[in-house]
N, C-alpha and C positions, 0 to 999 in steps of 0.2 A: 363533474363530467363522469361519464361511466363509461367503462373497459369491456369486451367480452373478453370472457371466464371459460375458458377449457378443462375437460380432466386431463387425466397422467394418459390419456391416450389419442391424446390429439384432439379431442372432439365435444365441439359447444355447448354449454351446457348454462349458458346465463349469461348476466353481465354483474358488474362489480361496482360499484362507487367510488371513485376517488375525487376527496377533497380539493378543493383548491387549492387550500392552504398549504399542501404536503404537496402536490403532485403538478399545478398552475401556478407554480414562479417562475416570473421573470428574469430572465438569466443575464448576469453583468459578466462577461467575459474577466475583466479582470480581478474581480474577488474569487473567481473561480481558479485561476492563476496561481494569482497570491498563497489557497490555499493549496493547491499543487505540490506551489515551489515549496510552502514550509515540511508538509509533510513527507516531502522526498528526502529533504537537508533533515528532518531530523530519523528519517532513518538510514543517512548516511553510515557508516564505519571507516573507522579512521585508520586504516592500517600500515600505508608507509612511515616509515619511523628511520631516522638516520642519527646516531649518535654525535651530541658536540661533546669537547674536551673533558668535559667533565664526567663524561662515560665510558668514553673509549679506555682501554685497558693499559695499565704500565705507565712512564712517565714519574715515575715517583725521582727519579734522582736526573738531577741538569747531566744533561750530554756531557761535555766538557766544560771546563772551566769559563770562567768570565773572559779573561782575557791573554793574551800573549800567544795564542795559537795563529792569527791569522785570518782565522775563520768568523761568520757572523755569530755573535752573540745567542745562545740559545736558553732556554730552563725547562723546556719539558716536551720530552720526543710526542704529546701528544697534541700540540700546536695546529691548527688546520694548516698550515704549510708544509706539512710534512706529511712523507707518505705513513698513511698509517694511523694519521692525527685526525683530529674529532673534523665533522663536517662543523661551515660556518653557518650555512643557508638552507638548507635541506626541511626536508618534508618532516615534524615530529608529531608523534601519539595525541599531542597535546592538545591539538586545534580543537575548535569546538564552532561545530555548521550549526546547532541550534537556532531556528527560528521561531518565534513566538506567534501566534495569531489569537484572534481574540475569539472568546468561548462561542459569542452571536454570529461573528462572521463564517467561523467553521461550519456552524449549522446551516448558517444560508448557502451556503457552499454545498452542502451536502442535499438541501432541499434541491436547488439549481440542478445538481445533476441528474436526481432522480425525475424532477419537470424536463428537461431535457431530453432522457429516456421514453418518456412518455411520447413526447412532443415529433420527436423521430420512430415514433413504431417499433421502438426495439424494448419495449416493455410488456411481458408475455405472463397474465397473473393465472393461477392451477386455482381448480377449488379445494384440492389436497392432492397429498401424493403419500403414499403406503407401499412400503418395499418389505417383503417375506423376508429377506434376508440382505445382509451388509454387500451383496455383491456386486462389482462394476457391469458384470452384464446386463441387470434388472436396470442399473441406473443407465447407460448406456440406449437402451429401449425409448426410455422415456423422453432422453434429450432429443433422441432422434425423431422421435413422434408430434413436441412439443416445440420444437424451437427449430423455427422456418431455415430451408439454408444456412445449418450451422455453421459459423466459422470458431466464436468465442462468444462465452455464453458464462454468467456470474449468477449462481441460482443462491436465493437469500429465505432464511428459515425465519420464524420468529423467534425461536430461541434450539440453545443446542441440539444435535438427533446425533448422537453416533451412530446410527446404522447410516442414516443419509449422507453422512459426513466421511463416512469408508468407503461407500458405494460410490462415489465421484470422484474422492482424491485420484484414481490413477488414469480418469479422462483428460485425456490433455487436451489446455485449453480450456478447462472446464475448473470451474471452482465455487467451494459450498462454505457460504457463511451465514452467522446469525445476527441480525438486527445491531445486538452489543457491538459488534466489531465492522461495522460498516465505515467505509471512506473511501473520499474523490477521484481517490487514483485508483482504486479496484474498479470502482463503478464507469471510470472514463477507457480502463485497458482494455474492459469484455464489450464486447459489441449489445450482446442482449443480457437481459436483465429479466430472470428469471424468478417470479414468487406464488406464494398462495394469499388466498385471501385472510389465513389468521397471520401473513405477513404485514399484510397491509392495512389492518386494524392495529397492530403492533404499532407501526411506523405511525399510523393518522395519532393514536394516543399518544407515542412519543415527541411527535414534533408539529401534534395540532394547534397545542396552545403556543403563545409566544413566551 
């Protein structure tokens, strides 16, 4: 299928080619899911943590004696029945949300949403883009020029630019990554999906073949 191709100033200048293979899959809603959910769970952080008895502090010497006071039996003030004593059931450091998914399906998942992109108009390819300088108002210009009714917008390089990659961090709503660090839930949060065409020669050679 072929795309028209815009410059950095809004304005036609071709069309572009995109494969089938990358750009026309069919999308199975729930491997798209699946991979979602694992990539969410494994960037979970674990951070409530409540100590059991064996953390909580003090406790070395029995309250009182075994027996003859009257009172219940104790051996160590740091018991969860006591105030002060270790939690029994509580939330620890320890858990572990890791989910696994498998190397093929991640990909197909990642094809899926970029054909889905497509498939919805919310895929807008540059024939390049060249900034004088790292600064958000150059990049600022661009977005506004290039991406229709901005609301949220995911622009994708084929490999690193630090000057591109300064000139957008502080748009908000806006975010600049490179091909290496691509995934489902970026690509599903921005509404448009932002690239050039040595992006998409990038992507066709990376995920042409099976």
């Amino acid at each position: 299928m072929k795309i028209d191709t815009y410059n950095q100033n809004g304005e036609k200048v071709g069309t572009t080619e995109l494969p089938d293979a990358v750009f026309g899959v069919e999308m199975n809603f729930a491997l798209l899911h699946q991979a979602v959910v694992a990539q969410m769970a494994n960037m979970r952080k674990v951070i409530a943590h409540t100590k059991d008895r064996s953390e909580v502090r003090g406790g070395g010497k029995k309250p009182w004696r075994q027996k003859g006071t009257g009172r219940a039996r104790h051996g160590s003030r740091r018991s969860p029945i006591w105030v002060g004593g270790g939690v029994t059931f509580g939330p620890t450091k320890y858990r572990n949300f890791k989910k696994k998914i498998n190397v093929k399906m991640k990909r197909k998942a990642t094809l899926m949403a970029l054909s889905g992109k497509v498939r919805d108009k919310e895929f807008i390819v540059l024939d390049k883009i060249e900034l004088q300088a790292p600064k958000t108002k150059e990049m600022a210009v661009v977005v506004d020029r290039v991406v229709p009714d901005f609301k949220t917008a995911l622009f994708m390089l084929p490999e690193s630019n630090e000057t591109i990659q300064r000139a957008g961090r502080n748009i908000s709503d806006f975010k600049v990554v490179n091909v290496g660090n691509i995934n489902v839930v970026d690509m599903l949060n921005y509404k448009y999906l932002v690239l050039t065409q040595d992006t998409v020669a990038t992507l066709t050679k990376k995920y042409g073949t099976a």
